[in-house]
C-alpha positions in Angstrom: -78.1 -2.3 8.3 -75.0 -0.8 9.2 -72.4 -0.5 6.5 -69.1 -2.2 6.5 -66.0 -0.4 7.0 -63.8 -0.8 4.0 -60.5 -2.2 4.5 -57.6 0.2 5.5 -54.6 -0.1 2.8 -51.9 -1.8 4.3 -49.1 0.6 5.6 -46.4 2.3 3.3 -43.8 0.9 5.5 -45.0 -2.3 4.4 -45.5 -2.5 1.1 -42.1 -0.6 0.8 -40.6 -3.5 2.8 -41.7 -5.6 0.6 -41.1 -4.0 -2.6 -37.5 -3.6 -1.4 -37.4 -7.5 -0.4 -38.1 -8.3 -4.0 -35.7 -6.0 -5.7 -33.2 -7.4 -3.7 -34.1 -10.6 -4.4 -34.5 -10.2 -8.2 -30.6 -8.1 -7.9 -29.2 -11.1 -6.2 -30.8 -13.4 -9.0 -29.6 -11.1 -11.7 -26.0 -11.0 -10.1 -26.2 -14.8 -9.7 -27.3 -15.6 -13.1 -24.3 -13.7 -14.6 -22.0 -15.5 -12.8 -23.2 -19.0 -13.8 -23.2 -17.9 -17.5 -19.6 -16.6 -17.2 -18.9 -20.4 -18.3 -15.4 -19.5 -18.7 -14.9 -18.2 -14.8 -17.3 -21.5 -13.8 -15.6 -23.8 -15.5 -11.7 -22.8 -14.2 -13.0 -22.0 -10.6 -14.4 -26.4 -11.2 -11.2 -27.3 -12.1 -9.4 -25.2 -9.3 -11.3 -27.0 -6.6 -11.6 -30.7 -7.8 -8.6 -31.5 -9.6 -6.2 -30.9 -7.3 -8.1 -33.3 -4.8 -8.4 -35.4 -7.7 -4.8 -35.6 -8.6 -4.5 -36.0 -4.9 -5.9 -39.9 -4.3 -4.5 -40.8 -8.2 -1.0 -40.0 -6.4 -2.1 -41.8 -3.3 -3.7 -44.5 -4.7 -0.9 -45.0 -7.6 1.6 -45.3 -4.2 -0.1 -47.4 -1.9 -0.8 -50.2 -5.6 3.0 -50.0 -5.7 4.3 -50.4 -2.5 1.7 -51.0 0.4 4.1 -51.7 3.1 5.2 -48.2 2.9 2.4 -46.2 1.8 -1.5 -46.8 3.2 -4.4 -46.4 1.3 -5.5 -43.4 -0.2 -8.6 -42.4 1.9 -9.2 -42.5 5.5 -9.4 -39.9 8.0 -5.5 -38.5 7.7 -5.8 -38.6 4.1 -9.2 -36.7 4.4 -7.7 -33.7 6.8 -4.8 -33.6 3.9 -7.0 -33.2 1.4 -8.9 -30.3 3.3 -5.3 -28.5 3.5 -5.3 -28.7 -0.4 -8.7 -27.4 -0.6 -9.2 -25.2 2.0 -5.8 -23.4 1.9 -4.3 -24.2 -1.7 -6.4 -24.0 -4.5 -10.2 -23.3 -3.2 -9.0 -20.1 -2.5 -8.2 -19.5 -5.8 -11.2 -20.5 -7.4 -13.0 -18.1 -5.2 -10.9 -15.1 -6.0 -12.1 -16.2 -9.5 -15.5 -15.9 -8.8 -15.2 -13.3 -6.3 -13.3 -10.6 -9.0 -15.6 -11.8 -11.6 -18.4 -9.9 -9.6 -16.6 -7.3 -8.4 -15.9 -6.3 -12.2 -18.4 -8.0 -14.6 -21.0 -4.8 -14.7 -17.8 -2.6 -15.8 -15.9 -5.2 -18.0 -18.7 -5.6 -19.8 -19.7 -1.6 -20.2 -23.7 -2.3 -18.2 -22.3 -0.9 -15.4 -24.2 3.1 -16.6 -27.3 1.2 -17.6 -28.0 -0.3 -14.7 -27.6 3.5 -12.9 -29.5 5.1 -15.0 -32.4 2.7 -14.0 -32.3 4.6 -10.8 -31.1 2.0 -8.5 -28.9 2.5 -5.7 -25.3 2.4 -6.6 -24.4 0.7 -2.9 -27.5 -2.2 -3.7 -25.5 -2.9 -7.1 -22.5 -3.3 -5.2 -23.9 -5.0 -2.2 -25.9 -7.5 -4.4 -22.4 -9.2 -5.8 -21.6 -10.0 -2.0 -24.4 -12.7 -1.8 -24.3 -13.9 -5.5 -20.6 -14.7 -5.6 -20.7 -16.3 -2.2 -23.8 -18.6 -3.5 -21.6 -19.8 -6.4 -18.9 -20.0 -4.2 -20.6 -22.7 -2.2 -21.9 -24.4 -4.6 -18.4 -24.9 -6.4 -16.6 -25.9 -3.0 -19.6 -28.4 -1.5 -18.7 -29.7 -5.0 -15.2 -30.1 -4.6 -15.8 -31.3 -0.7 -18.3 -33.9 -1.7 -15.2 -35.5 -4.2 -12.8 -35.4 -1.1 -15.5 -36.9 1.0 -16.4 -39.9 -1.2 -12.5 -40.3 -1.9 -11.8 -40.5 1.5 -14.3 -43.2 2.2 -13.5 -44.9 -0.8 -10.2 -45.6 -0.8 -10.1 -45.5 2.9 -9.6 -49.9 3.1 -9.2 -50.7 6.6 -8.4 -47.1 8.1 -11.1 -45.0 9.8 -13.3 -42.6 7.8 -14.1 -39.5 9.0 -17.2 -39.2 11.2 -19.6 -37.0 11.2 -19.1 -34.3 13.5 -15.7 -33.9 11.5 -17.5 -33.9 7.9 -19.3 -31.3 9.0 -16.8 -28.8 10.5 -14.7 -29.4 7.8 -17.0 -28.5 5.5 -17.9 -25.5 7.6 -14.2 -24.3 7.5 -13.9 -24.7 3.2 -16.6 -22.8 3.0 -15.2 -20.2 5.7 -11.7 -20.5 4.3 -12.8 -19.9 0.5 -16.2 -17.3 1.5 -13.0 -14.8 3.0 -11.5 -14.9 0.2 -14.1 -14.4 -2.4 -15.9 -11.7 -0.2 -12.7 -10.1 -0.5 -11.9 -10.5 -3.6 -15.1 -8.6 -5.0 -14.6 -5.6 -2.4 -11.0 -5.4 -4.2 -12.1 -5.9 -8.0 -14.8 -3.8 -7.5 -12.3 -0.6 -6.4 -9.7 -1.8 -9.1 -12.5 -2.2 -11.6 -9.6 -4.4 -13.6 -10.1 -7.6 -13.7 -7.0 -8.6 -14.9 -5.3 -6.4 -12.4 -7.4 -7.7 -9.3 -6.8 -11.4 -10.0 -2.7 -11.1 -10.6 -2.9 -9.0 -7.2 -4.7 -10.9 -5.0 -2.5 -14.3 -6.7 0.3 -12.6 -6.0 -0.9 -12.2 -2.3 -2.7 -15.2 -1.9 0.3 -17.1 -3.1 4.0 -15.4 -2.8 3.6 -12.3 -0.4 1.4 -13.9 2.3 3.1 -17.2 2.7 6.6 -15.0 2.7 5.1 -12.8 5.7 3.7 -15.4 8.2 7.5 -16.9 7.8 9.3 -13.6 8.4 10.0 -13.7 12.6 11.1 -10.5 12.4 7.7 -8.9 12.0 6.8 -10.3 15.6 2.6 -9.9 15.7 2.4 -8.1 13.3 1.9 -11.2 11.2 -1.3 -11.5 13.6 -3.0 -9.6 10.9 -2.3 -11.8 8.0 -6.0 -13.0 6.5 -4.5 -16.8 5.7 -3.3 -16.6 9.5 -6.7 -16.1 11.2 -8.3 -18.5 8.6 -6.1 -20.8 9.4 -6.5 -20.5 13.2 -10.4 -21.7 12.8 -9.0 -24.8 11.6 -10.8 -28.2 12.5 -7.7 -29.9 11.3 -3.7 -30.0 12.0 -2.8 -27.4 9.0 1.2 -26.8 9.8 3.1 -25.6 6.7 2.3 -24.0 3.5 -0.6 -21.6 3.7 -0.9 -22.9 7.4 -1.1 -22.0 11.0 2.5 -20.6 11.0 1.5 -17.7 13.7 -0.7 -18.5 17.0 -3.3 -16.3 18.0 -6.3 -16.4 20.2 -9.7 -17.1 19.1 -10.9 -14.0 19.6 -7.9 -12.3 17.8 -8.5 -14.1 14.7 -12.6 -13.6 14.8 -11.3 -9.7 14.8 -9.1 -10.1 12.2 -11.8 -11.6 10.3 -14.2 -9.2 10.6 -11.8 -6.3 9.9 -10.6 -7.5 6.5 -14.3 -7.9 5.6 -15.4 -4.7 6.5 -12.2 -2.5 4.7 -12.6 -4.1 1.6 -16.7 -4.2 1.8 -15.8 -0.6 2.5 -13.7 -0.2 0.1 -15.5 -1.9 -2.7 -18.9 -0.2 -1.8 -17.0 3.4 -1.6 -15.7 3.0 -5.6 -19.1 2.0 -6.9 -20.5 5.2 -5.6 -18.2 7.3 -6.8 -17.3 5.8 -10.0 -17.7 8.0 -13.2 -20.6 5.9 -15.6 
């Protein structure tokens, strides 16, 4: 009877693939589960994204009770793309810079940052792990926030049209690509400032004064081209004029470039200080 050939062990390659598929996964879940017990950060980046859309139909809805000739109801599909503005543009933003500088500093702020290298792992996988995590909570804090303006809109919406559904859901894909710029940004610039304080009245400051001040200056011609709030804005399912808003035209393909470039500098940027930092 002929013997049988013992199984081969499955190839290096593989069960290093492997391996690294579940350290990645357990570094994302470690970087995730730090974020959602910053209840502080959670909370605030919460209130960023819903009140304002919540203080949004009380005004709405307190107009249109007192004078209904001149003011419609509260929901409805104009009241809906308003409410984006406020979300995607206004505050949302901010409660993504929140979360994104929380990741970008929280191993440093809270003095781990020399533990975890001394485990041996890769200084670029710490880094690159915060990416995904602060985006996940990101998500989940604006669908939150969207789901409010959705149900609000329908709600309150009396005899106006509600939005439908191919509009539900490209509006919901431009929050999430509005606010998922600015938090993947945010932890590429916290995590070369390694201040958290610092990064979050920098990136206000820019978010809110400088940027704005920019896309209105005509003097700097296309150069305002480059602005990130001007190439989110472009991607826009909705009319977003003013404020924060589409104050510069570009083409599509301008603003996908302009995307990408502030995503890689400060992914760059962000991955080039946690290699070189002293521990």
């Amino acid at each position: 009877m002929s013997a049988v050939a013992p199984t081969a062990p499955a190839p290096d390659r593989v069960r290093d693939g492997g391996s690294l598929g579940t350290v990645a996964a357990q570094m994302f879940g470690a970087d995730f589960l730090k974020l959602r017990k910053k209840r502080g950060i959670l909370i605030w980046s919460l209130v960023l994204a819903i009140a304002p859309i919540l203080i949004f139909f009380l005004v709405t809805v307190i107009q249109h009770s007192s004078d209904p000739h001149r003011y419609g109801p509260a929901g409805g599909t104009h009241n809906f793309s308003e409410g984006l503005s406020v979300l995607a543009l206004g505050f949302g933003p901010l409660a993504a810079l929140l979360i994104g500088v929380e990741a970008g500093t929280g191993d440093a702020s809270a003095g781990v940052f020399r533990e975890l290298v001394v485990t041996g792992r890769s200084r670029l996988a710490l880094f690159a792990s915060r990416v995904p995590a602060a985006l996940a909570m990101c998500c989940i804090v604006i669908g939150l926030a969207f789901v409010v303006l959705l149900l609000g809109a329908v709600a309150f919406s009396g005899n106006l049209p509600t939005p439908d559904g191919s509009l539900v859901v490209n509006c919901l894909g431009f929050a999430l690509l509005a606010t998922g710029m600015v938090c993947v940004v945010a932890v590429g610039f916290a995590s070369l400032t390694t201040s958290k304080p610092g990064a979050i009245i920098a990136l206000i400051a820019w978010q809110i004064v400088a940027s704005p001040l920019i896309a209105h200056v005509s003097s700097l011609g296309g150069a305002r081209r480059g602005l990130l709030s001007q190439a989110i804005a472009h991607f826009s399912p909705v009319n977003v004029e003013g404020g924060h808003g589409a104050t510069v035209t570009m083409s599509g393909g301008l603003a996908f470039i302009v995307l990408i470039l502030w995503l890689v500098v400060f992914f760059a940027l962000g991955a080039w200080r946690t290699r070189t930092m002293d521990t």
